[in-house]
C-alpha positions in Angstrom: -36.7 -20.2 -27.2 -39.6 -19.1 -25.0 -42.4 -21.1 -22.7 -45.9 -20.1 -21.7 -47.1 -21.8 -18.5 -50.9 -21.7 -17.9 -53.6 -22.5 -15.8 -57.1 -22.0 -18.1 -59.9 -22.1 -15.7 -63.3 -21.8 -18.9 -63.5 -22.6 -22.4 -60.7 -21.0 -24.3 -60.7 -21.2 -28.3 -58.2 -19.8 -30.7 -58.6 -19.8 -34.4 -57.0 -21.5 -36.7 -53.3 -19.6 -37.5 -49.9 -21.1 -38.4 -46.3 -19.7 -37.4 -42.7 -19.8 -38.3 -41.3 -21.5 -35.5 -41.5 -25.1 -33.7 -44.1 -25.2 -30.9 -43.7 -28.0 -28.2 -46.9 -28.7 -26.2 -47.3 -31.0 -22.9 -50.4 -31.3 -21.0 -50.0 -31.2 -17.0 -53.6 -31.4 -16.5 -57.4 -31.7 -17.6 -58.3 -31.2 -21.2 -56.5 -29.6 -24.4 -58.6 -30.1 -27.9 -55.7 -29.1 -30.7 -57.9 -28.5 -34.0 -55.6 -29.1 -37.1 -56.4 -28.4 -40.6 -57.6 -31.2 -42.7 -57.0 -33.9 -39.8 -59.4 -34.9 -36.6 -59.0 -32.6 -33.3 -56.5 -33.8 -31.2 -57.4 -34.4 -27.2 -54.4 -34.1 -25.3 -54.5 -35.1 -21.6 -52.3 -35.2 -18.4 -49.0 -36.5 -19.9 -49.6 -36.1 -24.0 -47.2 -33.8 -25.7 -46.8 -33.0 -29.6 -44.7 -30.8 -31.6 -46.4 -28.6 -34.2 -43.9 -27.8 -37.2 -44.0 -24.3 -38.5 -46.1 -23.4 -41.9 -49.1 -26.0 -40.1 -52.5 -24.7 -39.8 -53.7 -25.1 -36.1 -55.9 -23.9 -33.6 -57.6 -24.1 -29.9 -61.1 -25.1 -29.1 -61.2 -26.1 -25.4 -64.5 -26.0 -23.3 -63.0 -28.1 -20.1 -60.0 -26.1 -17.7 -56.6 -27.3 -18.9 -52.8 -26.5 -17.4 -49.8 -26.7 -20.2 -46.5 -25.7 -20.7 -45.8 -24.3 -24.4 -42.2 -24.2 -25.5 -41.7 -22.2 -28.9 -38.4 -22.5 -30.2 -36.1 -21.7 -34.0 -34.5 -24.3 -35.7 -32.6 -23.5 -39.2 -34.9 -24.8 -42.2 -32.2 -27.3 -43.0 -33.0 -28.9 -39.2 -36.2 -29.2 -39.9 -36.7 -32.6 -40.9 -35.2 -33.9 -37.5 -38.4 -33.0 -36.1 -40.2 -33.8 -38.9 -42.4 -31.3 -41.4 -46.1 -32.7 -40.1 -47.7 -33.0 -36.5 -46.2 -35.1 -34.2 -47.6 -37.0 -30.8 -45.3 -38.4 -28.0 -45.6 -38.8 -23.9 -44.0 -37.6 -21.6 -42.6 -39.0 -18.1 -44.1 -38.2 -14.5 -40.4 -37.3 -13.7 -40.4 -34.5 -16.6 -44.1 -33.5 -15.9 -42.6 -32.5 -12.2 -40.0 -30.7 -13.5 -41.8 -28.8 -16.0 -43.9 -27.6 -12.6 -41.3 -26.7 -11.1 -40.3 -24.5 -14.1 -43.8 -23.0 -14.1 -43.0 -21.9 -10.3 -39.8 -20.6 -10.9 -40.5 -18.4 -13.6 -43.9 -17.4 -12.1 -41.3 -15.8 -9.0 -38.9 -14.9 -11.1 -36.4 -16.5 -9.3 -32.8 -17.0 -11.3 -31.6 -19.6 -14.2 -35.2 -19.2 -15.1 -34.2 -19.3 -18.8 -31.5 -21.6 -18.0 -34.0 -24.3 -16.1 -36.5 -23.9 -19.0 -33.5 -24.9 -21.8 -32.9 -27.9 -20.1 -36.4 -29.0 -19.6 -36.9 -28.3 -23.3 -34.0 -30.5 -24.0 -35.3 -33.3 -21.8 -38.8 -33.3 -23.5 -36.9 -33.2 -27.2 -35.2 -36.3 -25.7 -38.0 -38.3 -25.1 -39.2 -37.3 -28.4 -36.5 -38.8 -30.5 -37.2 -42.1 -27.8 -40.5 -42.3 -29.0 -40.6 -41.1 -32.8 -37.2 -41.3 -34.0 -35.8 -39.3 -36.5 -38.0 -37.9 -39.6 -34.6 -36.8 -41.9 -36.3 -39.3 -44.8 -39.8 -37.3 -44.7 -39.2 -34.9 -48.1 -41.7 -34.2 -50.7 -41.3 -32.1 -54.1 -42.1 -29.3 -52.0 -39.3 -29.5 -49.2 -36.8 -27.1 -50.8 -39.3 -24.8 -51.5 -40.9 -24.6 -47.9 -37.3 -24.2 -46.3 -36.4 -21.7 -48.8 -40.0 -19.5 -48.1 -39.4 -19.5 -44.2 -37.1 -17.0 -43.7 -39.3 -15.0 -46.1 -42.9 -15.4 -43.6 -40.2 -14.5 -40.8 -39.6 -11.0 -43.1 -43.6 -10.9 -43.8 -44.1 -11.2 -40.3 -42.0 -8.9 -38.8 -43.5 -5.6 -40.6 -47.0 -6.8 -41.5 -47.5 -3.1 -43.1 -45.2 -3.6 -46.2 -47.8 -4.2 -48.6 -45.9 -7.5 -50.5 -46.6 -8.4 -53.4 -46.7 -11.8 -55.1 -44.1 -10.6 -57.9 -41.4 -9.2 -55.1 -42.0 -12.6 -53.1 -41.2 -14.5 -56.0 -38.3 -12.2 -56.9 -36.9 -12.3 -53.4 -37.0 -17.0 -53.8 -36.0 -16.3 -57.3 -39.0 -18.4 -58.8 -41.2 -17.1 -61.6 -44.8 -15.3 -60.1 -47.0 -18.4 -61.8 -44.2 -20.9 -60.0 -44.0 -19.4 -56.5 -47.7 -19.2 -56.2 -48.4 -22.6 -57.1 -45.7 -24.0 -54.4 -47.4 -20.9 -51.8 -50.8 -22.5 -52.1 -49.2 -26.3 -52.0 -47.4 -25.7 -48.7 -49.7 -23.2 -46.9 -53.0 -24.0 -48.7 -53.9 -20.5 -49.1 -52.7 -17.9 -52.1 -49.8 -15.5 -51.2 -52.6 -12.8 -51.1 -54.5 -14.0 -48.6 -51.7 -14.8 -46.4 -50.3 -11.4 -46.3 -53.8 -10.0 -45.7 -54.4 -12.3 -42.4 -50.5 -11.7 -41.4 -51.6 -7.8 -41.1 -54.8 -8.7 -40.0 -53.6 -10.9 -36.7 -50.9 -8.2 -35.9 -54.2 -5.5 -36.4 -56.1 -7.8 -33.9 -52.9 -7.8 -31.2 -52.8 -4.5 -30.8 -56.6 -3.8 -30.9 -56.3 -6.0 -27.4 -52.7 -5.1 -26.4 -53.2 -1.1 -26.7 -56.9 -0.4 -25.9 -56.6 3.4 -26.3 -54.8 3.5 -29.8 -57.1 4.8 -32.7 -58.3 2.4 -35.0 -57.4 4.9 -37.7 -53.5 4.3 -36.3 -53.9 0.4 -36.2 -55.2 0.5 -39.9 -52.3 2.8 -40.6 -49.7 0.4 -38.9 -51.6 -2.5 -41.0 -50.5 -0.6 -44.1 -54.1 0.8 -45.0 -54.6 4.3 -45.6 -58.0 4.4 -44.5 -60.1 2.5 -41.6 -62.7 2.0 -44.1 -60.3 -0.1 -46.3 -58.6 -1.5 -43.0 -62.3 -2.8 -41.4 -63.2 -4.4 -44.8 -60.1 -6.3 -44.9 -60.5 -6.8 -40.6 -64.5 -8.1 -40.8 -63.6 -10.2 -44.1 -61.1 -12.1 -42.3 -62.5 -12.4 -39.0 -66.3 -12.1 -39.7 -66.2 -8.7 -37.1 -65.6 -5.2 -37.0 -62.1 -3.7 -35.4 -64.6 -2.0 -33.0 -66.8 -5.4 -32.4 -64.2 -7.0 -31.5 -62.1 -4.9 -29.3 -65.0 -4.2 -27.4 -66.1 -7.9 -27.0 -62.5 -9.4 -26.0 -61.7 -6.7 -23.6 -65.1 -7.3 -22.3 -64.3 -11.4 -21.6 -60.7 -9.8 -19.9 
């Protein structure tokens, strides 16, 4: 488990991604639009919370200052219908809203039982949760098995975005035929296996275009599993509709 506390003081947007872990969001104060695939933008305000399942398309589009507290945490695939498999809204207490301040202070000094203070709050906020929306261990569809079975396979796809997968070892590694797995792919991601690899390789390319300012683009396309930054800023502009070099130069510019 691991928390981000932050104050945003201007607009702040983040495109639309998913991840392989739960994400637990509470609103201390102003504004937070959550954009969700397929459904209306969610406002959250001082007090709203929501957990966002893993494999669930979401994103940031915030013009008003905001301060939250995001908790990201694993649960095994077989715990996942205890928090449910779709978005979920709750509230939480003034009482837990001061002590997930305090956390923000604490950490922000570093001062000791950081991680242990921020367990507990977690714990206390997944408390009120179950409170407010019960259990979800009856929400299944024909598609359950599959989506706990192709989790620890995104972890895998994740973790070494330069292996170039393909849809046949993906289906080998679930044990599903290629036609089979790609059908179930597109039913619980909404995208083909292709294109998900390609934007896996593509956010880790856009990371480190940020994270490591001096580092050729030649060696990012290379870590990206390209041999070339020809083929690498053809993937790069396809998927985010700018260059490598466009947009290091603009993002490091707003930093």
């Amino acid at each position: 488990m691991w928390f981000d506390y932050s104050e945003i003081n201007s607009g702040h947007q983040n495109i639309s991604h998913l991840h392989h872990f739960h994400q637990l969001d509470v609103i201390l104060d102003g504004e937070f639009i959550l954009t969700l695939a397929g459904q209306p933008d969610q406002v959250g305000k001082e007090g709203d919370a929501w957990i966002i399942p893993p494999l669930i398309w979401h994103g940031v589009n915030c013009s008003k200052p905001f301060r939250w507290c995001s908790f990201k945490f694993h649960l095994a695939p077989q715990l996942w219908p205890v928090c449910g498999t779709s978005f979920q809204r709750f509230a939480v207490s003034d009482h837990l809203r001061n002590c997930i301040e305090e956390l923000g202070k604490r950490n922000s000094i570093q001062m000791p039982l950081a991680a242990e203070h921020a367990a507990a709050v977690i714990s206390l906020c997944l408390i009120e949760f179950f409170d407010q929306c019960g259990s979800h261990k009856n929400e299944e569809d024909h598609l359950s098995e599959f989506r706990y079975a192709l989790w620890p396979l995104l972890e895998k796809i994740q973790s070494d975005p330069s292996i170039r997968w393909s849809v046949m070892h993906m289906a080998e590694i679930l044990g599903l035929s290629t036609d089979h797995f790609s059908r179930c792919f597109q039913g619980v991601i909404g995208q083909t296996p292709q294109r998900y690899v390609t934007e896996t390789a593509m956010r880790g390319a856009a990371a480190k275009l940020v994270q490591v300012p001096r580092i050729p683009i030649k060696e990012i396309a290379k870590c990206a599993g390209y041999a070339n930054v020809y083929g690498f800023t053809h993937a790069f502009t396809k998927i985010f509709k700018i260059s490598p070099a466009a947009y290091r130069q603009n993002v490091m510019h707003d930093i």
